[in-house]
C-alpha positions as CSV (number, residue, x, y, z in Angstrom):
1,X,44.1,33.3,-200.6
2,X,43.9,34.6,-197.1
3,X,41.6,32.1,-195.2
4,X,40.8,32.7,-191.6
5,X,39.2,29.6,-189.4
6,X,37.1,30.4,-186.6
7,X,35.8,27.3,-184.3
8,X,35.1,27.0,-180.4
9,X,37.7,24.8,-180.3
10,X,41.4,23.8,-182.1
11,X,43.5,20.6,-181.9
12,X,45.9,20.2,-180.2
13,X,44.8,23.3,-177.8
14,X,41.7,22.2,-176.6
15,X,39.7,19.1,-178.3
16,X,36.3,17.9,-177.1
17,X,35.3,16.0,-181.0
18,X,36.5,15.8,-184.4
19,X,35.8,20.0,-184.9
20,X,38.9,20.1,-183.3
21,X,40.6,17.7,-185.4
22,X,39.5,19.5,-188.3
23,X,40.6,23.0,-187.5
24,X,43.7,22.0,-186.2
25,X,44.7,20.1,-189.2
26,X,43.2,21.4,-192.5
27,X,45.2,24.7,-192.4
28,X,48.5,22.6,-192.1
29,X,47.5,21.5,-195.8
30,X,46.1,24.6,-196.9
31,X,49.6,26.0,-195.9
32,X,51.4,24.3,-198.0
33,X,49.1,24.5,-200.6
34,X,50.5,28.3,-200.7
35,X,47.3,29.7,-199.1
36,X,47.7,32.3,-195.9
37,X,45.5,31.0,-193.4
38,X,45.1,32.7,-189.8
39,X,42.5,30.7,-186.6
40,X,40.7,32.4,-184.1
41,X,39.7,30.1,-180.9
42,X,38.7,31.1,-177.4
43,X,41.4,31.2,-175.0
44,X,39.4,28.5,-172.7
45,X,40.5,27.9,-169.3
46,X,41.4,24.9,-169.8
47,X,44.2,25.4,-172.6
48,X,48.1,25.3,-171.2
49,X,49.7,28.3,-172.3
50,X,52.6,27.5,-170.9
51,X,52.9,24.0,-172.9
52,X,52.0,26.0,-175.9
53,X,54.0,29.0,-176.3
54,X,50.8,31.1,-175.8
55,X,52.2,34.8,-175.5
56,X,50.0,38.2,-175.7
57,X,49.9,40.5,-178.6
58,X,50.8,43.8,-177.2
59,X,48.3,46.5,-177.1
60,X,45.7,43.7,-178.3
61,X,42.6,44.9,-175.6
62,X,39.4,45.2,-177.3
63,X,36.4,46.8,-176.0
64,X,32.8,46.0,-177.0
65,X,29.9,47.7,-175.8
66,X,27.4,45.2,-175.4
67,X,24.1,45.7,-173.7
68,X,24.7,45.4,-170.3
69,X,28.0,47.4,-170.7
70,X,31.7,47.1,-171.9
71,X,33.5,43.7,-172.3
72,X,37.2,43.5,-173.1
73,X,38.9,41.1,-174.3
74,X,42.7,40.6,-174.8
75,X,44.3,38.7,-177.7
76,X,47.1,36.4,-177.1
77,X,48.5,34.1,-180.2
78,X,51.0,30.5,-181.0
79,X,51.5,28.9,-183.7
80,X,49.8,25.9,-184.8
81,X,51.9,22.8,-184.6
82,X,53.8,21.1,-187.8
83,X,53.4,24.9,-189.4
84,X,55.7,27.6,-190.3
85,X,53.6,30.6,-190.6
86,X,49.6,29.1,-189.4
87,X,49.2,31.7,-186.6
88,X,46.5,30.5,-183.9
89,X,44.7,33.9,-182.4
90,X,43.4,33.3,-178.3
91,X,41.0,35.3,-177.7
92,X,41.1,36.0,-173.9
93,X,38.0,37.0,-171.7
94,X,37.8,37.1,-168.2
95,X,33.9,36.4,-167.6
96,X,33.1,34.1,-170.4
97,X,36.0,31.6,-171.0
98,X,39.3,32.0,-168.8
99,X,37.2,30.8,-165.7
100,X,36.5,27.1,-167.2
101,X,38.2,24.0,-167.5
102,X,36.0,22.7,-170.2
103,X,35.2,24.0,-173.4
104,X,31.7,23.1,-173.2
105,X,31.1,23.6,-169.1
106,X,27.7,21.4,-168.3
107,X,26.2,23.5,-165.5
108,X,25.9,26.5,-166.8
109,X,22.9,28.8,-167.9
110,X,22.1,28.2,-171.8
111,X,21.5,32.2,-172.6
112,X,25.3,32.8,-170.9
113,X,26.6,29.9,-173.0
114,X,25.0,31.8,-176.4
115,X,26.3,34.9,-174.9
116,X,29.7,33.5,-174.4
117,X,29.7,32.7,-178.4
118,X,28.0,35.8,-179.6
119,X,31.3,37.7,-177.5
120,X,34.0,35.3,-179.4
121,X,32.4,35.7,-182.5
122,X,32.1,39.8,-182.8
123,X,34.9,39.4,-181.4
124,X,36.7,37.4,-184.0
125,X,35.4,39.9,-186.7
126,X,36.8,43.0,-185.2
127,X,40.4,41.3,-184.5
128,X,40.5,40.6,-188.1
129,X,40.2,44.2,-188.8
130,X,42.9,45.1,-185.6
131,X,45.5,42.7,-187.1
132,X,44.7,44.3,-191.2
133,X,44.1,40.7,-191.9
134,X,41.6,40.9,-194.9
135,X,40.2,37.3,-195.1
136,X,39.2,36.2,-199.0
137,X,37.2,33.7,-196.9
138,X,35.9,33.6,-193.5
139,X,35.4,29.7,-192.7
140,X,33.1,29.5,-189.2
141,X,32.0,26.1,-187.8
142,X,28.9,24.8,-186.0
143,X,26.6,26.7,-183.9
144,X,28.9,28.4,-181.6
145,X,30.4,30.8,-184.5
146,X,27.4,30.6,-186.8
147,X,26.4,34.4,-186.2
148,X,29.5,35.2,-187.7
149,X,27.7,34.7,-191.6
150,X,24.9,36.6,-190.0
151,X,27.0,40.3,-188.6
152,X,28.8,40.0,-192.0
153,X,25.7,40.0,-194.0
154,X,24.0,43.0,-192.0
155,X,25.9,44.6,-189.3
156,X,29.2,44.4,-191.6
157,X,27.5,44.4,-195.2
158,X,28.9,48.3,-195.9
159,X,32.2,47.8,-194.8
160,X,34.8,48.2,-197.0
161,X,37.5,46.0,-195.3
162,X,35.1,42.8,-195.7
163,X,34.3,44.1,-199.1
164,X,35.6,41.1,-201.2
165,X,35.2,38.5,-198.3
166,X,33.0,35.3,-199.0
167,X,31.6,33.6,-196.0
168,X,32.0,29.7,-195.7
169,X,29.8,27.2,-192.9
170,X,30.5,23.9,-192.1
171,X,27.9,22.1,-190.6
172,X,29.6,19.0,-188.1
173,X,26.6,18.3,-186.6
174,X,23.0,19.4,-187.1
175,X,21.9,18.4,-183.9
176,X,23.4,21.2,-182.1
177,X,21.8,23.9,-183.8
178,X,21.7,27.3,-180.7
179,X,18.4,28.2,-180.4
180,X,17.3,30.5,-177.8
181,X,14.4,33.3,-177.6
182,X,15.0,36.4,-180.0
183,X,15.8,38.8,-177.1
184,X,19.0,37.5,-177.9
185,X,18.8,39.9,-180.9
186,X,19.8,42.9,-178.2
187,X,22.4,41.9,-176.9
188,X,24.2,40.8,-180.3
189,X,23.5,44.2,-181.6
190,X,21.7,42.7,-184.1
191,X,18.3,44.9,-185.9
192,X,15.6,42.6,-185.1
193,X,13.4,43.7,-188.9
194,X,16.6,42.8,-190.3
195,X,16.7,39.3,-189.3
196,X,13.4,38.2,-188.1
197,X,12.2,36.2,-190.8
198,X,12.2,32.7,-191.9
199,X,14.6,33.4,-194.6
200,X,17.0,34.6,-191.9
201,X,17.0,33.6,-188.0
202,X,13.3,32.9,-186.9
203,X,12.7,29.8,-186.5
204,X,9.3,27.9,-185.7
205,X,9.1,31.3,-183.1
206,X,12.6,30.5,-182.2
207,X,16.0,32.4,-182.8
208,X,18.5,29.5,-184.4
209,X,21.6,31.0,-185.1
210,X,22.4,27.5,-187.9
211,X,19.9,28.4,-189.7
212,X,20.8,32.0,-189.5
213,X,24.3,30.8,-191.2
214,X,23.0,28.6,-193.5
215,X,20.9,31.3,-194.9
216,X,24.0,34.1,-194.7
217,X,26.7,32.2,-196.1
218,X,27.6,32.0,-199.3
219,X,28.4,28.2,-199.2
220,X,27.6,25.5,-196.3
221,X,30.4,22.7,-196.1
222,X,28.7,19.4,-194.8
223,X,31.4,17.1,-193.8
224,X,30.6,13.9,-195.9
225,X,29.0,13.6,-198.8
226,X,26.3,11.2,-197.7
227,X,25.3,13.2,-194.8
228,X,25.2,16.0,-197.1
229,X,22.1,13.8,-198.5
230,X,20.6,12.6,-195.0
231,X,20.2,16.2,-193.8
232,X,18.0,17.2,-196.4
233,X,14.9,14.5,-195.1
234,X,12.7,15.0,-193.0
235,X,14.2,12.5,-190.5
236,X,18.2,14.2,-190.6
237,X,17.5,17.6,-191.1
238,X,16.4,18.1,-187.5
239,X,14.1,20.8,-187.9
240,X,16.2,22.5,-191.3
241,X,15.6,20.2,-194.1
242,X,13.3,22.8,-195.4
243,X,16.3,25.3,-194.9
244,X,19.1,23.5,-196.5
245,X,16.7,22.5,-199.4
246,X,15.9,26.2,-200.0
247,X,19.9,26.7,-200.0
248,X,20.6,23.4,-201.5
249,X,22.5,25.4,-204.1
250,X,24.9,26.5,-201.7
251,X,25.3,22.6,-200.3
252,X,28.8,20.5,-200.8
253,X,29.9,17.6,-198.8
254,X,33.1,17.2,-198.5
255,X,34.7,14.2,-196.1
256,X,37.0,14.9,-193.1
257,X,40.5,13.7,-193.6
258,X,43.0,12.5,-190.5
259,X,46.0,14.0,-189.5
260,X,48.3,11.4,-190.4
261,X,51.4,13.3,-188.6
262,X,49.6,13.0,-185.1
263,X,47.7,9.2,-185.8
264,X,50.2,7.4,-186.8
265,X,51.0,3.9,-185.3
266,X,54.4,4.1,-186.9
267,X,55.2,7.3,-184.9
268,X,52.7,7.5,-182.3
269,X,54.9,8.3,-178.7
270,X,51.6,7.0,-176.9
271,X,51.7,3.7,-177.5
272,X,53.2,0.7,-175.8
273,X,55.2,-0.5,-179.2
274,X,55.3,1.4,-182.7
275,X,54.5,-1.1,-185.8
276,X,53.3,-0.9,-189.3
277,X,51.6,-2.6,-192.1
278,X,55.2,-4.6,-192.4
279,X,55.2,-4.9,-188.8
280,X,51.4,-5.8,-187.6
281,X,52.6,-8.5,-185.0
282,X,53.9,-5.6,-182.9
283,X,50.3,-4.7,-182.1
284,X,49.7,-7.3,-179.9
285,X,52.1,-5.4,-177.2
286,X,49.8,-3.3,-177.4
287,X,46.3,-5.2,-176.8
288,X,48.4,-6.7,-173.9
289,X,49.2,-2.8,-172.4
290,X,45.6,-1.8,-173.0
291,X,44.0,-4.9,-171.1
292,X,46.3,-4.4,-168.0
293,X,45.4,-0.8,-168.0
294,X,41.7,-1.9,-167.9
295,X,42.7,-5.0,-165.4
296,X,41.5,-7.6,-168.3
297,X,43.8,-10.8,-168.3
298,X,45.4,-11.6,-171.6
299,X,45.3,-14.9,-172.8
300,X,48.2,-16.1,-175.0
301,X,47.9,-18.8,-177.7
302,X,45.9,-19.5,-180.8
303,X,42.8,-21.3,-179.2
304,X,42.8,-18.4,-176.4
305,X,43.2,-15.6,-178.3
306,X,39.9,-13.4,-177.3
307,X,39.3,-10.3,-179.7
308,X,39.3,-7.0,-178.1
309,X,36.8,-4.5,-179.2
310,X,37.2,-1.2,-178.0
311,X,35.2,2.4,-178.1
312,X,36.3,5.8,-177.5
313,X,33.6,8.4,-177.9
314,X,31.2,11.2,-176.4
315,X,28.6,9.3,-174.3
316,X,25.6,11.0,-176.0
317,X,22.5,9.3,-177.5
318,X,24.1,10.1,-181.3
319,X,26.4,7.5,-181.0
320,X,24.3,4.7,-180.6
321,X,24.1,3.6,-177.0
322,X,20.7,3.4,-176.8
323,X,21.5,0.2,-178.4
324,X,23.7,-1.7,-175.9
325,X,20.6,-1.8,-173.0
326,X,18.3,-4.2,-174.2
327,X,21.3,-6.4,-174.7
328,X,23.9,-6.1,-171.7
329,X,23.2,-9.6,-170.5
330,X,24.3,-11.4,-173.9
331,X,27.4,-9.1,-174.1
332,X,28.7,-10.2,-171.4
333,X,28.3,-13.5,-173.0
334,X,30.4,-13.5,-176.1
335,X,33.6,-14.5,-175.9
336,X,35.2,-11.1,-176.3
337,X,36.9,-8.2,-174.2
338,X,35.0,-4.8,-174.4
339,X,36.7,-1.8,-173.1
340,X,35.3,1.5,-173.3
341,X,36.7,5.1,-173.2
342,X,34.6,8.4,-172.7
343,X,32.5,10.6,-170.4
344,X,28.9,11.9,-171.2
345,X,25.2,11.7,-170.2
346,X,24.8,10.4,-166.6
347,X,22.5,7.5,-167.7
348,X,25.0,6.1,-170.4
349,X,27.8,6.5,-167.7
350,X,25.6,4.8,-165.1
351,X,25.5,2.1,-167.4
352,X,29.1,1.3,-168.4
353,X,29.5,1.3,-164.7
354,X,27.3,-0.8,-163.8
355,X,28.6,-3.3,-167.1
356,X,32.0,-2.8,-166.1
357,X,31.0,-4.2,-161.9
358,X,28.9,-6.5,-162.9
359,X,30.9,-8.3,-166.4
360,X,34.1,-9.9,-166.5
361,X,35.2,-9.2,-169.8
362,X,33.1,-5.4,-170.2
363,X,35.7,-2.2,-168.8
364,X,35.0,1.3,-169.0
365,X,36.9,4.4,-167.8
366,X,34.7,7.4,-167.4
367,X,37.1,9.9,-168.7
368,X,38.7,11.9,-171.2
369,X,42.4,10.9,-172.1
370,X,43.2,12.0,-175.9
371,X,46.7,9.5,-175.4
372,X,44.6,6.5,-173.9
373,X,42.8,6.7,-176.7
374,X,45.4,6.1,-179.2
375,X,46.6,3.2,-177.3
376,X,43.3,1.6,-177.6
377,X,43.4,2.4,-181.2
378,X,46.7,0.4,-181.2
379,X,46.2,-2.6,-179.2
380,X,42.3,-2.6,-180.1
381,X,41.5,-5.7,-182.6
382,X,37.9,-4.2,-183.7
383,X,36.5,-0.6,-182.6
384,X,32.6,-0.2,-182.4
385,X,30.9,2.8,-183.2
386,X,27.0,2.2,-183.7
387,X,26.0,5.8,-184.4
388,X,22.4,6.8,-184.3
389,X,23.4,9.2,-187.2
390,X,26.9,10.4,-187.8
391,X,28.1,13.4,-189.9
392,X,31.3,12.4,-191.0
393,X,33.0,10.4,-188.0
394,X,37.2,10.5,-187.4
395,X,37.2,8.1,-184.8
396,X,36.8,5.9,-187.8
397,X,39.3,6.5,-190.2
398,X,42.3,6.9,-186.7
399,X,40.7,3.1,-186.3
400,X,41.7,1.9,-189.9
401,X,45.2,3.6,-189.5
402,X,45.9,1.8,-186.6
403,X,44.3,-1.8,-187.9
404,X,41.5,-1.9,-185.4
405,X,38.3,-3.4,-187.9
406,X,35.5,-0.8,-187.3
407,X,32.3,-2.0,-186.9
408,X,29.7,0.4,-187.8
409,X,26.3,1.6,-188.6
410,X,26.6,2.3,-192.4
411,X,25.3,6.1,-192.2
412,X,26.8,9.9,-192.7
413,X,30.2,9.7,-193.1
414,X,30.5,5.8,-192.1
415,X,28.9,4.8,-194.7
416,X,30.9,7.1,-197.2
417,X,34.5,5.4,-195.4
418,X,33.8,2.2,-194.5
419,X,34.0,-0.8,-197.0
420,X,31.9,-3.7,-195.2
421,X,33.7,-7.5,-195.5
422,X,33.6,-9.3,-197.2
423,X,34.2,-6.9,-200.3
424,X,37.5,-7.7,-201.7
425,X,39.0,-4.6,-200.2
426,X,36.7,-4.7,-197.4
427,X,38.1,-2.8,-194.2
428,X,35.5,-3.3,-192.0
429,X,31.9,-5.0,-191.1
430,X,28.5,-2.9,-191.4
431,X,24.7,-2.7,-190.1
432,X,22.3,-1.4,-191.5
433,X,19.1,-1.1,-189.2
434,X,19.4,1.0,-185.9
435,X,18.7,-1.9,-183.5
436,X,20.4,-3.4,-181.1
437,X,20.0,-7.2,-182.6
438,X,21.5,-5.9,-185.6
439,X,24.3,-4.7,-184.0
440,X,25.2,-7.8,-182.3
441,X,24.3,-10.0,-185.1
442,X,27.5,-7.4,-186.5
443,X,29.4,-8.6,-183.4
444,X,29.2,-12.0,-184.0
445,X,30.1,-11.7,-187.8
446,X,32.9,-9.9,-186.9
447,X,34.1,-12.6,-184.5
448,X,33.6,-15.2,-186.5
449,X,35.8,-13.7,-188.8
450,X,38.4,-12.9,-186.5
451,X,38.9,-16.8,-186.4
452,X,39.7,-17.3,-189.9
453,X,44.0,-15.6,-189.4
454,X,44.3,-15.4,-192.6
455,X,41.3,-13.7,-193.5
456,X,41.8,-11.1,-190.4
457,X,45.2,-10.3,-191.7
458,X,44.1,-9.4,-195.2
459,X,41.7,-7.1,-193.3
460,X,43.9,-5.3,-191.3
461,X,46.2,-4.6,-194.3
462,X,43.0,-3.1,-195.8
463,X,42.7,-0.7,-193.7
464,X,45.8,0.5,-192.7
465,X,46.3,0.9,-196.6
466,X,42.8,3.3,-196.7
467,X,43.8,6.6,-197.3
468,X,42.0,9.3,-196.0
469,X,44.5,12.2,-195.6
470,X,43.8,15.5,-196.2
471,X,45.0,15.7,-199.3
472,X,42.3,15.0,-201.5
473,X,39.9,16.9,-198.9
474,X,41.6,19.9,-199.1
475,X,41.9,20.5,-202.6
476,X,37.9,20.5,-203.2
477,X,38.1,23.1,-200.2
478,X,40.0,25.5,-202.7
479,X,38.2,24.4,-205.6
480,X,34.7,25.9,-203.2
481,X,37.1,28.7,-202.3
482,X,38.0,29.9,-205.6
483,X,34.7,28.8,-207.0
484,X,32.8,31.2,-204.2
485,X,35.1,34.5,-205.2
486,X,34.7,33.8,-208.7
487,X,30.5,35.0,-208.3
């Protein structure tokens, strides 16, 4: 099969959450599966050609005519690490992505960030036809290439090069869903009869370019089984549960699966000591590495020994820090070392700042650093990831590779990975109600535990032994492919 990946963003290139992980990873399998698989990414400001081996295709410049005139883009192209033949595509523009250093910039106007998207994704569709490659399947990914199902199905419908093509849509998280107001339509090119309806793009008087995918494509990928589930309520759907019951036929969940060739402890070239299940005392160097990089002592001996729990994630109400407020003060007072990795919403950095001034055993650096946060994976002793909701989750399943004991609100995909102690192959510790008492009643469990050396160790061999590669994952992708070309 010829399978081509379109996604705002593509590990290692440029990486903001796990849809990076995912794209950058899953065509490695799918390679060597046999399949031919092709991505197409912006060419983001922020991506290091140079490191990469990002050269121009000559005679690549595309012109579209949009409504307030011409845009050109230029295509430039590497290929994707740990591949022989996964070609990534860049696609360069000079007014909506080569001027940023993020891939998500924060100040900028939403109706030039849906423009920006709309551009990459036409975009996308006509390089496909440029380069004569003829996708079987055309897999796009979250809001930002979601009107790719929608040109197909009626700008593209009659033409003959996309004759055969069958449109995939994974959903990694239906809170971001790109609504905006239906002059949108215009700009896109897109016949407003043709779409405005609730069985295509309208939505509650709205333009939602998810739900516009979800209705176009001919299957929706959810990336865990149990979210698959959630999003159907009233409560997870977001505003679509009547949408993805309508198209529940469509619906498959399929877990995420880790790169085990980049998260590795064995391998890992950014941590302070390599070890592996044979070799887990070498993971105290370390704990020792991360707590002098957050200016935490480390105490040495059996009766000292503090647990270090660590978190490395997007500082957005989804992952649960609306629960660490209402209980700062007894934090502070367990006899543990928190450290904390991530940028995000002002007030949640506000208050890791104020935690990490006013605590002696709380640390947070407000920052993004993809290799400090393997080392806390590594010298971490628990990792703590109280989502609100959570689609699938990698931060996770990198966690149980490296022996760090999540501890995590058992929903979406945590509840699909995690097996909560004490389970005979338990690999971790659970909640259940999204609260902060529950959380710390978690905590303390989990501490308790951590006494018990014997107990800990079984636990940690647990998890490093969970498998979640993308083996298994990828061959129910092919089954959907070659299911969805059958009809």
């Amino acid at each position: 099969m010829k399978i081509m990946f379109v996604s705002a963003e593509v590990a290692p290139f440029s990486k903001v959450g796990g849809l990076a992980d995912v794209v950058g990873s899953l065509p490695k399998v799918l390679e060597k599966m046999g399949h031919e698989v092709a991505i197409f990414t912006p060419l983001h400001g922020c991506i290091d050609q140079q490191k990469y081996g990002i050269t121009e295709i000559e005679n690549s410049k595309l012109t579209i005519d949009y409504s307030y005139g011409q845009y050109y883009f230029n295509l430039k192209m590497a290929k994707l690490p740990d591949t022989k033949n996964v070609n990534v595509f860049f696609l360069d523009n000079s007014k909506y992505f080569a001027p940023f250093q993020e891939v998500y910039p924060r100040y900028i106007d939403t109706r030039y960030e849906h423009e920006r998207f709309i551009a990459f994704s036409h975009a996308a569709i006509e390089y496909a036809k440029l380069l004569n490659f003829k996708p079987d399947i055309i897999h796009s990914n979250d809001w930002h290439t979601a009107m790719i199902p929608v040109y197909m199905k009626v700008n593209y419908k009659d033409d003959p090069f996309f004759k055969n093509t069958k449109n995939f849509f994974s959903i990694h998280n239906i809170a971001y869903q790109g609504q905006w107001f239906d002059d949108l339509l215009y700009f896109a090119q897109i016949d407003h009869k043709d779409v405005w309806n609730c069985w295509g793009l309208e939505h509650f008087g709205m333009l939602n370019w998810m739900k516009g995918a979800i209705n176009y494509s001919d299957r929706v990928i959810v990336v865990s089984p149990n979210y698959a589930n959630e999003i159907k309520t009233y409560e997870g759907g977001k505003g679509l549960d009547w949408t993805l019951n309508h198209n529940s036929h469509k619906l498959l969940g399929i877990l995420n699966g880790v790169d085990y060739s980049v998260y590795n402890p064995k391998t890992d070239k950014n941590i302070a000591k390599n070890y592996d299940i044979n070799h887990i005392e070498n993971k105290e160097a370390n704990k020792k590495a991360v707590l002098k990089e957050f200016g935490l002592p480390y105490e040495e001996g059996y009766e000292k020994d503090k647990p270090l729990i660590a978190v490395v994630s997007r500082l957005v109400e989804q992952k649960g820090f609306d629960l660490f407020g209402p209980v700062c003060e007894e934090l502070k007072g367990l006899y543990a070392n928190f450290v904390i990795l991530g940028t995000g919403a002002q007030h949640y950095e506000d208050m890791f700042r104020y935690l990490s001034n006013t605590s002696s055993n709380i640390r947070a650096k407000l920052e993004f650093s993809a290799e400090l946060g393997n080392l806390m994976y590594a010298g971490a002793d628990m990792f703590l990831m109280p989502s609100a909701f959570e689609p699938c989750g990698l931060s996770q399943l990198i966690a149980l590779k490296y022996g760090a004991i999540p501890i995590v609100r058992a929903t979406g995909g945590l509840e699909d990975t995690i097996i909560g102690y004490p389970m005979d192959n338990g690999d971790g510790f659970k909640f259940w109600n999204y609260s902060p008492y529950a959380m710390m009643d978690c905590i303390r469990y989990a501490l308790d535990i951590y006494k018990d050396k014997k107990d800990w160790q079984q636990l940690i061999k647990n998890a490093m032994n969970a498998d979640f590669s993308w083996n298994k994952s990828a061959q129910k992708y092919v089954e959907a492919y070659e299911d969805a070309l059958k009809n």
